[in-house]
C-alpha positions in Angstrom: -5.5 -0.2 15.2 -3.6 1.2 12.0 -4.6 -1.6 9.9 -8.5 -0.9 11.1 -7.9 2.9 10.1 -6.4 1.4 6.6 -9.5 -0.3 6.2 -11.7 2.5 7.1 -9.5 5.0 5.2 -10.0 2.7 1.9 -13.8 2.0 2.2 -14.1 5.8 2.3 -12.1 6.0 -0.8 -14.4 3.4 -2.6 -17.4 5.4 -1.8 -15.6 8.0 -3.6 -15.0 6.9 -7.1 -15.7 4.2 -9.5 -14.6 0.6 -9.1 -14.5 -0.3 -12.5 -12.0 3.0 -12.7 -9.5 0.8 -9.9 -9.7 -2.3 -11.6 -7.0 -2.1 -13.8 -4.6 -1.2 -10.8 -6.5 -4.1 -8.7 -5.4 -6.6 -11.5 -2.1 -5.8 -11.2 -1.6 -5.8 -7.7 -2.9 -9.3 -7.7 -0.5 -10.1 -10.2 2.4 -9.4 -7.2 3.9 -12.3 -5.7 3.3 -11.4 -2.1 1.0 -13.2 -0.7 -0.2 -10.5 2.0 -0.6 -8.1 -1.1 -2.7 -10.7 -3.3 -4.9 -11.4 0.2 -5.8 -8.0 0.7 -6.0 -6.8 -2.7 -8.9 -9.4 -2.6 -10.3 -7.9 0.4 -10.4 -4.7 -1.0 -12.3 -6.3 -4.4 -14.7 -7.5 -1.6 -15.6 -4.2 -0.5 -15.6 -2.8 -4.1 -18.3 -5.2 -5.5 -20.4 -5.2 -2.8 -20.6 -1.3 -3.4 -20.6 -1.8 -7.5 -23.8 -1.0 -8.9 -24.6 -4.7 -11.3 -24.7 -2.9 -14.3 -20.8 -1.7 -13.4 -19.5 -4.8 -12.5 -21.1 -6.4 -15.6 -18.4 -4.2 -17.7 -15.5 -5.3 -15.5 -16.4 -9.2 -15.0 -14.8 -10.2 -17.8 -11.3 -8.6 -16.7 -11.7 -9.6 -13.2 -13.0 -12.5 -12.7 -10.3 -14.9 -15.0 -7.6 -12.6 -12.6 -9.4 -14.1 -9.5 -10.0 -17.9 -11.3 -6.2 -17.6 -11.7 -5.2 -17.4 -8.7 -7.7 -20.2 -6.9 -5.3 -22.6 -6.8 -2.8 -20.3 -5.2 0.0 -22.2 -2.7 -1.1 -20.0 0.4 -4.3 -21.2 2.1 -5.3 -17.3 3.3 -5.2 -16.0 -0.4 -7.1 -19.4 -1.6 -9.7 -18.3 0.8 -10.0 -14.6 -0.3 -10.3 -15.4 -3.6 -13.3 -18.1 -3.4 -14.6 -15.4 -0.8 -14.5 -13.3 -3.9 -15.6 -15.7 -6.1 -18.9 -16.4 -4.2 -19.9 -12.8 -4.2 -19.5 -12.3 -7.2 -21.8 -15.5 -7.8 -24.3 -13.8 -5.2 -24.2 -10.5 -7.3 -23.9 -11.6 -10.5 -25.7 -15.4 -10.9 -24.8 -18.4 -11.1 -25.3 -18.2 -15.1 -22.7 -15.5 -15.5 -20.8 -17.0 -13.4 -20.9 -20.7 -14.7 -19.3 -19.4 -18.1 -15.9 -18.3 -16.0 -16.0 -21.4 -13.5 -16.2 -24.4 -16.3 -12.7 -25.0 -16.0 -12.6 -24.2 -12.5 -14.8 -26.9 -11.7 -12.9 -29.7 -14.2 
């Protein structure tokens, strides 16, 4: 129940402001060694590019999407899934072209 109201709370908050504005503080949370943290900190980038107008999240790709590539090879299963979760909607909003310039070494 709390974590649903959490959830709600923050999908408010996105609604209410910029993503591009968070994304500094999104980076940095996924630079925290917590597992959990890194997991929903992805979740959160989830609901924040499905709400980012293309044009917005063409000006933040390039900081956020080597931060998620970084961490696709993490040790914990749940945060390797959130991030290729991420990873694919951003390939669904962005294209596969954008996309293919960030994933080359990805996909060596």
């Amino acid at each position: 129940m709390i974590i649903t109201d959490i959830q709600s709370a923050l999908s408010n908050f996105l609604k209410s402001c910029l993503f591009i504005d968070l994304l500094e503080s999104v980076i940095e949370a996924l630079k925290l060694p917590n597992p959990n943290v890194v997991k929903f900190t992805t979740k959160f980038i989830n609901e924040g590019v499905s709400q980012t107008y293309i044009d917005d999240l063409n000006e933040c790709k390039n900081m956020l999407i080597p931060s998620l590539v970084s961490h696709a090879n993490h040790s914990d299963s749940e945060v390797r899934d959130a991030i290729l979760e991420s990873l694919g909607l951003l390939k669904g909003r962005l294209g596969e072209a954008v996309m293919g310039t960030y994933l080359k070494e990805f996909n060596q």
